[in-house]
C-alpha positions as CSV (number, residue, x, y, z in Angstrom):
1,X,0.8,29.4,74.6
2,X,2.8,31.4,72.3
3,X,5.9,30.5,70.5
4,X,7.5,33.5,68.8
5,X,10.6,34.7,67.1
6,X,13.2,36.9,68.5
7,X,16.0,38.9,67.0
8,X,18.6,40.2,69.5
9,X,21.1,43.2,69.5
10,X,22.8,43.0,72.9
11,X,25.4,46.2,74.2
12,X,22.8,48.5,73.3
13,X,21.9,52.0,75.4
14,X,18.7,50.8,76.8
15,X,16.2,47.7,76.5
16,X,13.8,48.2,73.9
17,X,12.0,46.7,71.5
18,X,12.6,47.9,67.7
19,X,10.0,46.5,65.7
20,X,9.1,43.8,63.3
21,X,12.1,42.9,61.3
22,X,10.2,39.8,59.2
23,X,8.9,37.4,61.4
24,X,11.0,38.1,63.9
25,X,10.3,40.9,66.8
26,X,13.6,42.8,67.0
27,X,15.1,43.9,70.5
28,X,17.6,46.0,71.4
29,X,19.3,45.3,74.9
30,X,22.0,46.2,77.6
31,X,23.3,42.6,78.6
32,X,26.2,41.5,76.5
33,X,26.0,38.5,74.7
34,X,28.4,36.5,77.1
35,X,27.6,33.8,80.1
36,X,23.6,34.0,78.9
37,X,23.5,37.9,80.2
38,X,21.5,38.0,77.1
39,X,19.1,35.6,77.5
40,X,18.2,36.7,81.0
41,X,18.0,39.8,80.7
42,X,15.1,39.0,77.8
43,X,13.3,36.8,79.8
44,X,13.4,39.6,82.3
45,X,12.8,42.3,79.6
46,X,10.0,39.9,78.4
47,X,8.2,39.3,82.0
48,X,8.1,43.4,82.6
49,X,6.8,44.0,79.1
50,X,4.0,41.7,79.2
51,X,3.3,42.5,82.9
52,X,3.6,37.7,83.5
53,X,6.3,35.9,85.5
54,X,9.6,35.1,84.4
55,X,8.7,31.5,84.9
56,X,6.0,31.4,82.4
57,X,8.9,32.3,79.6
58,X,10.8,29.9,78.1
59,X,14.4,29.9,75.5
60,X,13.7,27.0,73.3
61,X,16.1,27.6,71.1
62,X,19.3,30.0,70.3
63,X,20.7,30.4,73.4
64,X,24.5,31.3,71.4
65,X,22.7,33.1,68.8
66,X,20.6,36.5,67.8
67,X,18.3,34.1,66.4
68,X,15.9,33.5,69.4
69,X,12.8,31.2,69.7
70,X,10.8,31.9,72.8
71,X,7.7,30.2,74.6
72,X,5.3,31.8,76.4
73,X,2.2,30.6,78.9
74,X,-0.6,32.2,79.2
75,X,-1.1,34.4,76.2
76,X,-1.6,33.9,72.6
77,X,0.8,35.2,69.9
78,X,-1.6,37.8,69.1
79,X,-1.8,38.6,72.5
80,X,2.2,39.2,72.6
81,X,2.7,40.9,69.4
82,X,0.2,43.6,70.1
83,X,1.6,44.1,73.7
84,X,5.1,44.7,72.5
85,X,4.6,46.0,69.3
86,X,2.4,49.0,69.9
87,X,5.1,50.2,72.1
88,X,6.9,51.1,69.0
């Protein structure tokens, strides 16, 4: 299980993910931040990326802010990290 970090820009072009920006992986997507658009469309963003089911991702905390903190079965943080980041 991984529990990771997120930094959000949502109204952007396209889904992507930006980089490190500290600890944080930052990620640039379509949904507006209104009615938890947002926050599914990262879960959905998340479950393509790493190729798992939406189910197995999990918004611990932030769901009204940029600020994001994620859980993930099945994989390790390394696992995660390396998977979206050497997209980049």
């Amino acid at each position: 299980m991984a529990i990771l970090r997120f930094r959000i820009v949502p109204n952007a072009k396209q889904n992507m993910v930006m980089g490190e920006h500290g600890v944080t992986i930052k990620i640039k997507l379509c949904a507006p931040p209104m009615e938890g658009k947002a926050n599914a469309a990262l879960r959905s963003f998340l479950a393509d990326e790493l190729k798992i089911p939406e189910r197995k991702i999990l918004l611990k905390r932030g769901q009204k802010s940029r600020e994001k903190i994620i859980r993930i079965e099945g994989l390790s943080e390394q696992e995660v990290r390396r998977c979206l980041l050497t997209k980049v």
